[in-house]
N, C-alpha and C positions, 0 to 999 in steps of 0.2 A: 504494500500500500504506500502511496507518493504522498507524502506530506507539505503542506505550504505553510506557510506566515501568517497567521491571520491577524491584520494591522487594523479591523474595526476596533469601534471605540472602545465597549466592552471586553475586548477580545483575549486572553491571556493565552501563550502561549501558540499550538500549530494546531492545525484542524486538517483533517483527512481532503484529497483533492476531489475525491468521489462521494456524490450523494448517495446513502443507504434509504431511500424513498422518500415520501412525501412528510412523513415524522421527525426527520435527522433535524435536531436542531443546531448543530454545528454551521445552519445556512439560512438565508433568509427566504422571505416566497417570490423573492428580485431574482435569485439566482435559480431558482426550481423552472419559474418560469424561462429564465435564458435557457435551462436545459433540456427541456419539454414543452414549447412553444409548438414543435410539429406535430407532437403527439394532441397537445389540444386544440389546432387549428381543424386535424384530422376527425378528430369526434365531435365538430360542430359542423364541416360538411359537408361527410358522409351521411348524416341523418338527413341533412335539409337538403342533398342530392335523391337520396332516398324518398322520402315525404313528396317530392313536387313529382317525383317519374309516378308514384303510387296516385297521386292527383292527378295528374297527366292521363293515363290509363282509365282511372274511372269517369272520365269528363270524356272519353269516348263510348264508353259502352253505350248502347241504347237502351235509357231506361222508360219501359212502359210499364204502366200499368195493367 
């Protein structure tokens, strides 16, 4: 494991260079999101790609009564 400096305010001593998930409080939610920006671009839209083809689709059927 690569250790850095960690020169925040609060900061005493080295903090690991890898986040161990979304709980690691060795980081702030600045840096989770610098490292996981694609992973949540990706599950906002994929659904709302998802959602308008499903929309799309039912706006053709022919609905009668």
């Amino acid at each position: 494991m690569k250790l850095v400096l960690d020169s925040s305010a609060g900061g005493a001593g080295e903090r690991p260079s890898e986040m161990r998930g979304l709980f690691d409080t060795g980081f702030t939610l600045g840096h989770w999101v610098e490292q996981n920006w694609v992973n949540l671009v990706v599950l906002i839209v994929i659904p709302v790609i998802l959602l308008l083809v499903s929309y799309m689709v039912f706006m053709r059927q022919d609905i009668t009564l």
